[in-house]
ROSE-4610 file (N, C-alpha, C; in Angstrom, 1 decimal, always signed):
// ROSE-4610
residu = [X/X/X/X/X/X/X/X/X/X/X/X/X/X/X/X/X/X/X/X/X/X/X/X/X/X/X/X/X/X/X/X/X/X/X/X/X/X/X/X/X/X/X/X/X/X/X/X/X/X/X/X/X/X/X/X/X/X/X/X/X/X/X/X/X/X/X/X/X/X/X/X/X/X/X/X/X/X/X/X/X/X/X/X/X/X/X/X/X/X/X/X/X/X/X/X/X/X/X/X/X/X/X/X/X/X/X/X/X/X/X/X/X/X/X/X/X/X/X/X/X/X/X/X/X/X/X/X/X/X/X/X/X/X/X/X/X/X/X/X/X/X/X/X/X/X/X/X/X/X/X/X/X/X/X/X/X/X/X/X/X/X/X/X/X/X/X/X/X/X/X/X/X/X/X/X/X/X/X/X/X/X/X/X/X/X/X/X/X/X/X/X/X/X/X/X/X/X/X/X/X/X/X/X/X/X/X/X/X/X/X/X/X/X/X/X/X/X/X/X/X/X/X/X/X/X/X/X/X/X/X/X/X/X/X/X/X/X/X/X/X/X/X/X/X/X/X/X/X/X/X/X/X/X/X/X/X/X/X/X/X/X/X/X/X/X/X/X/X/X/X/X/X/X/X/X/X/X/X/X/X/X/X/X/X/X/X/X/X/X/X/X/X/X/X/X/X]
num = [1/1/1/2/2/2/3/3/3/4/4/4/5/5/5/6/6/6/7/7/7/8/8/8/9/9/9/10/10/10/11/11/11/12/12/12/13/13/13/14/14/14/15/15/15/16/16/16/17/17/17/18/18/18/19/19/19/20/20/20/21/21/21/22/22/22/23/23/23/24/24/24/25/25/25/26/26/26/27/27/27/28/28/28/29/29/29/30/30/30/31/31/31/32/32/32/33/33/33/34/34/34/35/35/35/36/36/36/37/37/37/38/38/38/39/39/39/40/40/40/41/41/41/42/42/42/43/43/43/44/44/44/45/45/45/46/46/46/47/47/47/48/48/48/49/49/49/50/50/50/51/51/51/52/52/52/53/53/53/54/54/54/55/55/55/56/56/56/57/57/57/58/58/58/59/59/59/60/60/60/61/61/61/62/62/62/63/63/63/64/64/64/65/65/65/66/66/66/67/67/67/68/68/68/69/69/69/70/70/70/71/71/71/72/72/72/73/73/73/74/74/74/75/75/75/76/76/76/77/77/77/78/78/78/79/79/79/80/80/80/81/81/81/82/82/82/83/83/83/84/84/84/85/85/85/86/86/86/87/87/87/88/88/88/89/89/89/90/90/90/91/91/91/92/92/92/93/93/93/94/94/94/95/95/95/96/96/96/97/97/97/98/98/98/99/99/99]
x = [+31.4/+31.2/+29.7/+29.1/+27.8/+27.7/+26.4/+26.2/+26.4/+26.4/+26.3/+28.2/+29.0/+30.4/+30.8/+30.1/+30.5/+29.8/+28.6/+28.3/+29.3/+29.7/+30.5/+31.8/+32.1/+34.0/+33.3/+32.3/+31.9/+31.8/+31.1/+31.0/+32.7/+33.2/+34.3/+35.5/+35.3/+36.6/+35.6/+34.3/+33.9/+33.6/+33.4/+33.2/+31.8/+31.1/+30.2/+29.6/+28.8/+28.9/+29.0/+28.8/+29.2/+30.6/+31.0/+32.4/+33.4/+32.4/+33.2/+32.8/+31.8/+31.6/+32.1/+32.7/+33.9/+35.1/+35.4/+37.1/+37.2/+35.9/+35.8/+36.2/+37.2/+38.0/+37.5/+37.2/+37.1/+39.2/+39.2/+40.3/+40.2/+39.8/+39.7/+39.1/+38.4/+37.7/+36.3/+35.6/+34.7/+35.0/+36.2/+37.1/+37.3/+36.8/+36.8/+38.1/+38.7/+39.5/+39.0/+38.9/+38.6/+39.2/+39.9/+40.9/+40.2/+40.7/+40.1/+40.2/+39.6/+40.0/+40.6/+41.1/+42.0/+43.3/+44.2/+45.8/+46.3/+47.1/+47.4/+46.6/+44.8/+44.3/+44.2/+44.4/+44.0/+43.3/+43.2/+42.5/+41.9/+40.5/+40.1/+39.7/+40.3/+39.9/+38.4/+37.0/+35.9/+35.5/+35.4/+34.8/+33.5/+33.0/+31.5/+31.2/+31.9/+31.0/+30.9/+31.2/+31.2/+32.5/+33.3/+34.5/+35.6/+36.6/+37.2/+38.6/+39.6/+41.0/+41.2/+41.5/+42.5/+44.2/+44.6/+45.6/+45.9/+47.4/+47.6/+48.5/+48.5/+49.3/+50.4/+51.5/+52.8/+52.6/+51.3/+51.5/+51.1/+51.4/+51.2/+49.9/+49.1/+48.0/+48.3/+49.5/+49.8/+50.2/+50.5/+51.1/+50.1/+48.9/+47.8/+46.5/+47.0/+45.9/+46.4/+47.8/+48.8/+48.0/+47.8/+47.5/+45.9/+45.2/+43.8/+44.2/+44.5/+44.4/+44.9/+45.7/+45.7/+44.5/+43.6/+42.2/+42.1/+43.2/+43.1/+42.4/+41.7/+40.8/+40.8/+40.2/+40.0/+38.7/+39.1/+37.4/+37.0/+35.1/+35.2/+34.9/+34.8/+34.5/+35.9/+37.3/+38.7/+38.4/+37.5/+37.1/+36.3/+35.9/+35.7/+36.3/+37.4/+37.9/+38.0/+38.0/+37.6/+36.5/+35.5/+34.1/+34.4/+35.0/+35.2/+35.7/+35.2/+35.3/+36.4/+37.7/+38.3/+38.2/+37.8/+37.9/+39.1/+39.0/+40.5/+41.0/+42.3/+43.1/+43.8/+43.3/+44.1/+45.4/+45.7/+46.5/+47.9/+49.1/+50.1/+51.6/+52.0/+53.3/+54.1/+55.6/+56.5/+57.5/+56.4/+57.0/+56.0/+55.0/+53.6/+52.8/+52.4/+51.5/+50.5/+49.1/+48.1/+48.2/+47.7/+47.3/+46.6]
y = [+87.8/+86.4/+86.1/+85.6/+85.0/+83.7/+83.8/+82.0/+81.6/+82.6/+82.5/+82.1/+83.0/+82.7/+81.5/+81.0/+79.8/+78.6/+78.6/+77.6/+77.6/+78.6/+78.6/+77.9/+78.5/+77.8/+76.3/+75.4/+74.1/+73.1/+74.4/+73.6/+73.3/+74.5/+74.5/+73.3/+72.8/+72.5/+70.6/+70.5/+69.2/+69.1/+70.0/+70.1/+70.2/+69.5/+69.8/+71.0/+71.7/+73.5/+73.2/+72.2/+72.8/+72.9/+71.6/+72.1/+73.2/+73.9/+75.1/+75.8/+76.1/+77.2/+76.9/+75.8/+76.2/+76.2/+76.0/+76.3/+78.1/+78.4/+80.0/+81.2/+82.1/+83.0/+84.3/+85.6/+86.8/+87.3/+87.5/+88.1/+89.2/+90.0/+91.4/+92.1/+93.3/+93.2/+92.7/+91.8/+90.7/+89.7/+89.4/+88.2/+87.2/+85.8/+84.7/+84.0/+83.4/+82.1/+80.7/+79.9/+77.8/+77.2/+76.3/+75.6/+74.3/+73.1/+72.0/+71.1/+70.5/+69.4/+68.1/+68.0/+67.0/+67.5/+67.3/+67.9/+67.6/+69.1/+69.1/+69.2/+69.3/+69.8/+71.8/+72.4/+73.9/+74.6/+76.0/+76.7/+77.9/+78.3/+79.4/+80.4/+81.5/+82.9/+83.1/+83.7/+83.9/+85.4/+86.2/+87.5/+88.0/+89.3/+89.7/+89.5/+89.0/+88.8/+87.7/+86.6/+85.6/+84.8/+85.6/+85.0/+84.3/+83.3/+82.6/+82.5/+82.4/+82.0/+81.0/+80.0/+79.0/+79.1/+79.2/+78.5/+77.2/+76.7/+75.5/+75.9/+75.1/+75.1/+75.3/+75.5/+75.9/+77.3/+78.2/+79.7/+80.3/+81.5/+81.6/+83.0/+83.1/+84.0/+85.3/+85.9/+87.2/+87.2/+86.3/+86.1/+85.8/+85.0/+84.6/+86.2/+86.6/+88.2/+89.0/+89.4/+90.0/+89.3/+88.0/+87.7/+88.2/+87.8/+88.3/+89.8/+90.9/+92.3/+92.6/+91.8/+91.5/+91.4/+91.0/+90.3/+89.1/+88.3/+86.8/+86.1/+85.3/+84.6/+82.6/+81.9/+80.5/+80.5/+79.9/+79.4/+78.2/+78.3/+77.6/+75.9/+75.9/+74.7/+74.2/+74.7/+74.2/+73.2/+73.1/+72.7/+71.1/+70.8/+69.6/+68.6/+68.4/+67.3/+66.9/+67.8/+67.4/+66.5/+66.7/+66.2/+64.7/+64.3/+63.3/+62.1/+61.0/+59.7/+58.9/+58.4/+57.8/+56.1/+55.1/+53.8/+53.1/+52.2/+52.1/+51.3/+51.7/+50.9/+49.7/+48.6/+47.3/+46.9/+46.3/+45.5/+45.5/+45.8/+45.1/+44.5/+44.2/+42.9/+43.8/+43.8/+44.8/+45.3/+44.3/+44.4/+45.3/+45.8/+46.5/+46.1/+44.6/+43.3/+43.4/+43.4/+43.1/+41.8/+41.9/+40.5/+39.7]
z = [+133.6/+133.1/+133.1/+132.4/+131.9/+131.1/+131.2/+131.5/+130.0/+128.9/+127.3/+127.3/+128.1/+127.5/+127.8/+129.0/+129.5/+128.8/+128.4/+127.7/+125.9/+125.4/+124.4/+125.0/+126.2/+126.1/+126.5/+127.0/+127.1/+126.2/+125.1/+123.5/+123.3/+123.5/+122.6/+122.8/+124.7/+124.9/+125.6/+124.9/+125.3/+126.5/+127.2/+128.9/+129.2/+130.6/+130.6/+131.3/+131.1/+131.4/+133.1/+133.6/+135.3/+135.7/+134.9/+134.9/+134.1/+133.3/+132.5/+133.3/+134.0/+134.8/+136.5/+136.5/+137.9/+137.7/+136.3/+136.1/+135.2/+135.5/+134.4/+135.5/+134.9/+135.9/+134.8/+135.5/+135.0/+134.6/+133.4/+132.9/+133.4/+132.0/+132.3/+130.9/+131.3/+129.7/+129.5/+130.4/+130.2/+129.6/+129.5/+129.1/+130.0/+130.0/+130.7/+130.4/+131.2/+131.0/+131.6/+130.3/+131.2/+130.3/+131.2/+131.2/+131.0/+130.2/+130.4/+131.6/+131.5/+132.6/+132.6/+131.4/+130.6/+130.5/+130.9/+131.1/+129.8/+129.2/+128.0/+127.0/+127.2/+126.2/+126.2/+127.1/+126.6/+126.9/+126.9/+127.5/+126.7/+126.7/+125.8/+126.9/+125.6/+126.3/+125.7/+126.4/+126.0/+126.0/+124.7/+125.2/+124.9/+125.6/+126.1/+124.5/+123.4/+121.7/+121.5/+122.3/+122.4/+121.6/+121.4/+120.4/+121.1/+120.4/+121.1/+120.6/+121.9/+121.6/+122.3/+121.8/+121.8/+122.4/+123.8/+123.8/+124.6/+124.1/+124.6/+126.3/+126.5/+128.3/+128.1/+127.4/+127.6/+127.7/+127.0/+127.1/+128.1/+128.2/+129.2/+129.2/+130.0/+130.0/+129.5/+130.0/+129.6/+127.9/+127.2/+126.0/+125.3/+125.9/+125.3/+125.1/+126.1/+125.7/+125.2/+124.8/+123.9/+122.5/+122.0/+121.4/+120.8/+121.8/+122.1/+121.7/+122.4/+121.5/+119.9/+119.4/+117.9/+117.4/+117.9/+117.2/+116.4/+117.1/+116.1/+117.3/+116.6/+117.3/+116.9/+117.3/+117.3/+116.2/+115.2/+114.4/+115.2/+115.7/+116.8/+116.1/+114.7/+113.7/+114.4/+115.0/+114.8/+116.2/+117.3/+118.0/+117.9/+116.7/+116.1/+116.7/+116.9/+116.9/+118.3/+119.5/+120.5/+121.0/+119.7/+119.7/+119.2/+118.3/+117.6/+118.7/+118.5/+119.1/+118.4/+118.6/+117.9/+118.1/+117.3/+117.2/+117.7/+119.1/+119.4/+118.4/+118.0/+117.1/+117.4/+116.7/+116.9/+117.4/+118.2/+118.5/+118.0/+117.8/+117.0/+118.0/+117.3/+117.6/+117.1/+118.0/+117.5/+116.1/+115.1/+114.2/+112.9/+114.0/+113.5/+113.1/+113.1/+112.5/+113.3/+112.9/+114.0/+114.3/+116.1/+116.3/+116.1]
């Protein structure tokens, strides 16, 4: 593990690198696992090329590196939206009317 994979899975999952780097576990391979710290957002695999997989919490690690030796990977642009700030949305009355 090194401090480049861990600043990548930080960008990727909105975390700030101290906390990527105390939820970052040695796989295997030079392959990192961090998990977010927001339940139900996901966990990326990180390897010694800096590349990334994306999975979500129902899978499970062994199924997620089965995936990983395929060579499909996460484009880390798909990480966007973790970044993104959403405008709380107005108010409505149960008939869907704002208030």
């Amino acid at each position: 593990m090194n401090k480049d994979q861990i600043a990548v899975a930080a960008e990727c999952l909105n975390l700030d690198p101290e906390v990527a780097a105390s939820r970052a576990y040695d796989v295997r391979d030079g392959i990192i696992r961090v998990s977010s710290d927001i339940r139900g957002v996901g966990t990326v695999l990180v390897g010694p090329d800096l590349s990334v997989l994306f999975f979500a919490s129902y899978i499970s690690l062994e199924e997620a590196l089965d995936v990983w030796d395929t060579g499909r990977r996460t484009p880390k642009e798909s990480f966007a939206a973790l970044h993104q700030r959403r405008a709380p949305s107005p108010a409505t009355n149960r008939d869907g009317r704002a208030q």
